[in-house]
N, C-alpha and C positions, 0 to 999 in steps of 0.2 A: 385429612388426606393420608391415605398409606406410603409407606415407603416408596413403594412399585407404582404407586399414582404418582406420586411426584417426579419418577423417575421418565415417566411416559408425559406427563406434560412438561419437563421440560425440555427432554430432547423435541416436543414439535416445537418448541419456540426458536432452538438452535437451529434446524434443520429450515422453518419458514423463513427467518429472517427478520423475525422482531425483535424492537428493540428490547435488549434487558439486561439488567447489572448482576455479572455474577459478584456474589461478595466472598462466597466461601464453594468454592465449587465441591469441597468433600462433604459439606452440609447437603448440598441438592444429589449425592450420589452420582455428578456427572463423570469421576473416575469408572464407573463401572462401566462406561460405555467408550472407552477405548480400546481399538482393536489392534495386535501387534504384525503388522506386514501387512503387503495387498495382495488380498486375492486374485487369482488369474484370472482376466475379460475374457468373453467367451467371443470370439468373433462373430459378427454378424452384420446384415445390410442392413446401409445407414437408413434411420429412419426418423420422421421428424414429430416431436413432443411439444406439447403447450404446456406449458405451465399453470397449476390450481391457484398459487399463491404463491407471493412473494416468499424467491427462494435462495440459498447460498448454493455457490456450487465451489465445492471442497479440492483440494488437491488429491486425496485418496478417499476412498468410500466406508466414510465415519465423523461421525462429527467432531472428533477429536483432529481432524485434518483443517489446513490452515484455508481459510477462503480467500480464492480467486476473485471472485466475480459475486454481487449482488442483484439478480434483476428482477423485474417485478412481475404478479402474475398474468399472464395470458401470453409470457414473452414465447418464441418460438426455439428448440433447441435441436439437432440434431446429436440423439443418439447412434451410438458407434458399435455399440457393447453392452454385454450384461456383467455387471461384479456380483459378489457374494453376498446376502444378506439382505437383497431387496434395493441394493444400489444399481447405480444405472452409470455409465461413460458417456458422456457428453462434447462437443465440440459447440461454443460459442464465439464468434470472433474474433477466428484465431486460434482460441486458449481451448486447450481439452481440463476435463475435470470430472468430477462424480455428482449426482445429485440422489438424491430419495426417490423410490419409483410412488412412492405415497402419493409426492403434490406435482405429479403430471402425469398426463394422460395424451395416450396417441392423435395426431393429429389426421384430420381428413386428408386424404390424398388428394382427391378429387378436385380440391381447391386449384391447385398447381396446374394451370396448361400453359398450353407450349406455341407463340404465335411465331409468325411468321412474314418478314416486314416486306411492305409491297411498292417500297419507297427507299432511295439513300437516306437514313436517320440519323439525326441528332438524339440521344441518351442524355436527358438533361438532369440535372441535383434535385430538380422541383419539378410539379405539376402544372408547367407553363413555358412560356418563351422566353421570358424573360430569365430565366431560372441558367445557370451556367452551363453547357456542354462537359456532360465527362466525357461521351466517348462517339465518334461517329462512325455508323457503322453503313454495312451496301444493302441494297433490295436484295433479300429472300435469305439472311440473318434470320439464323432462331432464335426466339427468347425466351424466358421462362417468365409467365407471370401469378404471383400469387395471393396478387389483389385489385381492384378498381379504385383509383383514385378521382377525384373530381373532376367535373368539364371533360368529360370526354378523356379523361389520361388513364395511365394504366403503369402501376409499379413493378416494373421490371429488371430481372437479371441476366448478365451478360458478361461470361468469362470473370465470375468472382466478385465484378461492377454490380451494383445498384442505380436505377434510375426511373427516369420516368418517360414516357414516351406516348405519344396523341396517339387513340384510335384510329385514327385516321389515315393511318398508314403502316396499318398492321392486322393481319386477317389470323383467325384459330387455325392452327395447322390442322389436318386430317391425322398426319403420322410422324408422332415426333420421331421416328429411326428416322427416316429419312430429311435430310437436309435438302431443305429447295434448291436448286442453280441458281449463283448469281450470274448477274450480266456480266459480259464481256466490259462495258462500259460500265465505270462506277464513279468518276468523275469528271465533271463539267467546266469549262473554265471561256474565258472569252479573250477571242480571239482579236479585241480591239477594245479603245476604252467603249465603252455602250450603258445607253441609258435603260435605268432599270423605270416601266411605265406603270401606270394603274390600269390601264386594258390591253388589250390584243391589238396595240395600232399603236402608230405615230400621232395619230390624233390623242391618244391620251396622257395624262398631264406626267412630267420625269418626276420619279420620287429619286433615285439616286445616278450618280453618272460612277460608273468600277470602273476601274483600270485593265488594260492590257492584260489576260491571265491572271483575274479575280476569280476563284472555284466559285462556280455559282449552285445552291442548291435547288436543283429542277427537280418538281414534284409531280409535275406532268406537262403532256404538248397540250399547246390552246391551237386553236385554227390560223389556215395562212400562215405556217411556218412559225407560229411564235410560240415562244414555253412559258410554263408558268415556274412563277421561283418563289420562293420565300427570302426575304431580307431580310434581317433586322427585326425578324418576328413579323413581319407585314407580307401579304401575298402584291406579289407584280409581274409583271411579263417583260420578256425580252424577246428580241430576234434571234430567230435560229441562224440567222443568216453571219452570226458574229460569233457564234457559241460551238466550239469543239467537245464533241464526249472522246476524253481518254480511257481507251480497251486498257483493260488490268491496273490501274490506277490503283492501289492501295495507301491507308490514315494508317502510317505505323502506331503501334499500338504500348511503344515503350520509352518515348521519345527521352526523357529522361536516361535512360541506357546511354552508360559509355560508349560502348558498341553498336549502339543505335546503327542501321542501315539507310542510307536516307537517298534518292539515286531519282532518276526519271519512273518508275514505278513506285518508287513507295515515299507516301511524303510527310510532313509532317502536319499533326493539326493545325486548324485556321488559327491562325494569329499565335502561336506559339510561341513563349518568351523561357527561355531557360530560366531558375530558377536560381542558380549560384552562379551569376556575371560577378568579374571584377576586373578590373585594369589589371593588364600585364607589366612587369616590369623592363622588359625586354625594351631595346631601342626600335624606334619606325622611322621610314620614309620623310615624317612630318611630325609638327611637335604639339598638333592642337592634342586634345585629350577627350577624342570622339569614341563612339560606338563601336571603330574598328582596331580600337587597342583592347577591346576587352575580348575574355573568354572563359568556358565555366573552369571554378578555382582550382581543379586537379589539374586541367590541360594548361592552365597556366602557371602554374609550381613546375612542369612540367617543361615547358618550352621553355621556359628559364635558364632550366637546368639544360637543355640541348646549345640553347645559344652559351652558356658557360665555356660548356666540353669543346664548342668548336673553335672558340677563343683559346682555351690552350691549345689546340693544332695548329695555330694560323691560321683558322678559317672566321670572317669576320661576318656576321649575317644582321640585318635588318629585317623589321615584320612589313610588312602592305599591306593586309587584309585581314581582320580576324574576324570579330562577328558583326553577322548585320539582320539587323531587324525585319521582320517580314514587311516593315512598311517599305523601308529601303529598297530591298529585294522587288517588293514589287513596284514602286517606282523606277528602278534602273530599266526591270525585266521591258516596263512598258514605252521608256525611252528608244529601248531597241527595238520595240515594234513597231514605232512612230516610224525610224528610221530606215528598217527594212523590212516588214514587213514579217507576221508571227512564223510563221516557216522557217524563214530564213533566223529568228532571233531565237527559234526553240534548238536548233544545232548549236551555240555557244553560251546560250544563256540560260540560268535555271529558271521552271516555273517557279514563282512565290511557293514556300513550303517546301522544293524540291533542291534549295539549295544545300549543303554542307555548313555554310559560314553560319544558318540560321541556329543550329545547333547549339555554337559555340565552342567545336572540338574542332576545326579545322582554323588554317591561320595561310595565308600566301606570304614568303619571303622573297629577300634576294640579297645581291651580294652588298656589300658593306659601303660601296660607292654607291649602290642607290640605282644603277644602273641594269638594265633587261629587268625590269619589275612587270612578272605577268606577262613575260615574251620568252617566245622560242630560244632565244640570246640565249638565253638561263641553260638552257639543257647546254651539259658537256661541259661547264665551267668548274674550277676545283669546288666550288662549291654544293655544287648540283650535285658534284661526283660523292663528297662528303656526304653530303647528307642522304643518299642511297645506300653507304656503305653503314651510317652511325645511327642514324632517327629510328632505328627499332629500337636499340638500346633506350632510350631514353619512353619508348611507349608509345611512338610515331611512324605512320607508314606515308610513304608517297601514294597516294590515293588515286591517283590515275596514272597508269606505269605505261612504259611506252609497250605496242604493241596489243593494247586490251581495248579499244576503244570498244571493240562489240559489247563487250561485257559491263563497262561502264558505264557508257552511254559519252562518254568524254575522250576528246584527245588526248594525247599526255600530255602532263603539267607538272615538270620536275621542282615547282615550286611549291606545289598543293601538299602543305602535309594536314595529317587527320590523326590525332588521339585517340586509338581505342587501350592504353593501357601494355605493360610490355610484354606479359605472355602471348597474349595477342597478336603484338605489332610483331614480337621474334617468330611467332609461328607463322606471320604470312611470309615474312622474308625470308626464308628458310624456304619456304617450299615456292617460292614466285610467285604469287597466286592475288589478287582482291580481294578486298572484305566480301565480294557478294559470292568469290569460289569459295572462299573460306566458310561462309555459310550455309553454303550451297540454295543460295536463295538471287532472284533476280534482280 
């Protein structure tokens, strides 16, 4: 084999990604194939590549650049760019990088269309029901699919997500410009506890009994007023006659966000458990060591430190409420509807998901005797006054301030503080305002 042969077969082995020992790299001539600087990318619309063969993708476009990434061939990549010399700019994953225009080739466009969901969906991890929820979206949500998966699903993306989602409640768009309308109503919830049936009647057998303002997902209306739902992966029916559709209901989409918005529009996913709970150190009301001493770990490093500061002013504060579980949440939520009736208990009470405490950034106090816990009393006492004046500093806002009920959805509660962090918290109080002006979102 020639010099220049060996120079050409071994950069393809470099550039494919098999495996091989260099032992003397100035023996195989791989020094000659080092190039000194990057070439300028040429801009250009992204466009998506398959892969021939298992390949490296380099940090600059040469072999002599360190590899990112190995993946194997038929993998899919979006090109960005063209570099010098028959290299290509790539985005995989996250990571950009260069690959060989050698071992890939353009992909079909045509593969990619664009549906459009004709149902509120679940976006599951897998090809089934059983498979986890990543992300749930409303009727007439576009999506991008660019392949069929089994039984009837379809591998779908959505806002950077990956998932999967049933035919069955999603049609081919005509015109991906256009974005369908969604409904005014995009979520469902019950207005009593109510038994979930296997028909369209009271004659058919209860598969489950939900609580008070359980979101239910209604996939269509059956006859005589009853809808059909899916539970638990299983289709059943319930009464319309117990079931409210909330107009502009919004699944925030960042719940983990410090900032998170969470209010009577926008709520959290079903069953949502924060991810970084820990016991606060701060003194409460009471000495068990439940669910309501805890909160996620930065709002509690954080309330620490407010409860500290206000110990050296002479202000002495105890905790009452921090986080509560959506089970809780919706256990209490349904006690007050036992009691007065949903109407009446949606004006003081959060829907499940729609609470603040479900979070884990919000926490209710009061004063150090223990006394106005969660009562008007609270407002106007040097404590209340303190913590109006101090709780930005520390990365805390009074979350429903007097005067804003429209905006909130809430009365004031000089008790309710909310962690979003202190640039944040100093910029709402500075200017008076809510997290949802501060947003400018509802």
């Amino acid at each position: 084999m020639t010099e220049v042969n060996k120079q050409r077969f071994y950069k393809k082995l470099a550039v494919t990604g098999l495996a091989v020992t260099l032992v003397g790299a100035g023996t195989l001539g791989l020094h000659s194939l080092h190039f000194t600087g990057e070439p300028t990318v040429a801009s250009a619309a992204a466009e998506t590549y398959t892969t021939t063969a298992n390949l490296n993708i380099r940090s600059g476009p040469s072999t002599s650049n360190a590899i990112i990434a190995t993946v194997k061939q038929g993998t899919q990549l979006t090109v960005v760019g063209q570099a010098a010399s028959g290299w290509l700019k790539v985005s995989y994953q996250g990571k950009t990088g260069y690959v060989s225009s050698q071992y890939v080739k353009k992909s079909v466009s045509s593969t990619t269309k664009t549906y459009v969901t004709t149902a509120n969906l679940n976006i599951r991890s897998g090809p089934s029901t059983s498979s986890t929820i990543v992300v749930t979206v409303k009727q007439g949500t576009q999506l991008t699919s660019t392949e069929q998966a089994a039984n009837g699903w379809l591998k779908v993306s959505y806002q950077g997500k990956t998932g999967y989602v049933s035919t069955q409640y999603v049609k081919e768009s005509t015109d991906s410009s256009e974005p369908a309308p969604a409904p005014a109503a995009s979520v469902y919830v019950a207005t009593a506890n109510l038994n979930v049936r296997t028909t369209a009647s009271t004659s058919g057998a209860v598969m489950a009994t939900l609580k008070a303002g359980t979101q239910l997902d209604v996939t269509a209306k059956a006859a005589n007023g009853w809808l059909k739902i899916t539970y638990q992966g299983k289709v059943g029916y319930v009464s319309g006659q117990y079931v409210r559709a909330l107009a502009g209901m919004k699944v925030v989409s960042n719940p983990e966000s410090i900032q998170v918005v969470v209010n009577k529009q926008n709520k959290l996913p079903e069953n949502y458990v924060p991810k970084d709970l820990v016991y606060t150190t701060i003194p409460f009301t009471f000495k068990e060591q439940t669910e309501k001493k805890k909160m996620r770990s930065e709002a509690a490093a954080a309330i620490a430190q407010l409860f500290a500061g206000a110990k050296k002013q002479g202000v002495t504060l105890l905790g009452v409420s921090a986080y509560r579980s959506h089970a809780t949440q919706s256990t209490l939520f349904s006690s007050y509807v036992q009691r007065d009736g949903y109407d009446k208990a949606a004006t003081y009470s959060a829907l499940p998901g729609t609470s603040e405490h479900e979070t884990g950034l919000g926490i209710d106090v009061t004063k150090g005797d223990g006394t106005c816990a969660a009562q008007d009393c609270f407002g106007g006492t040097k404590e209340a006054t303190w913590l109006d004046a101090h709780a930005a500093e520390y990365g805390f806002i009074i979350r429903y301030p007097k005067g804003k009920d429209a905006v909130t959805g809430y009365k004031y509660e000089p008790w309710h503080l909310r962690y979003v962090g202190k640039p944040v918290a100093q910029a709402i109080k500075s200017k008076g305002i809510t997290l949802e002006e501060y947003y400018g979102i509802k």
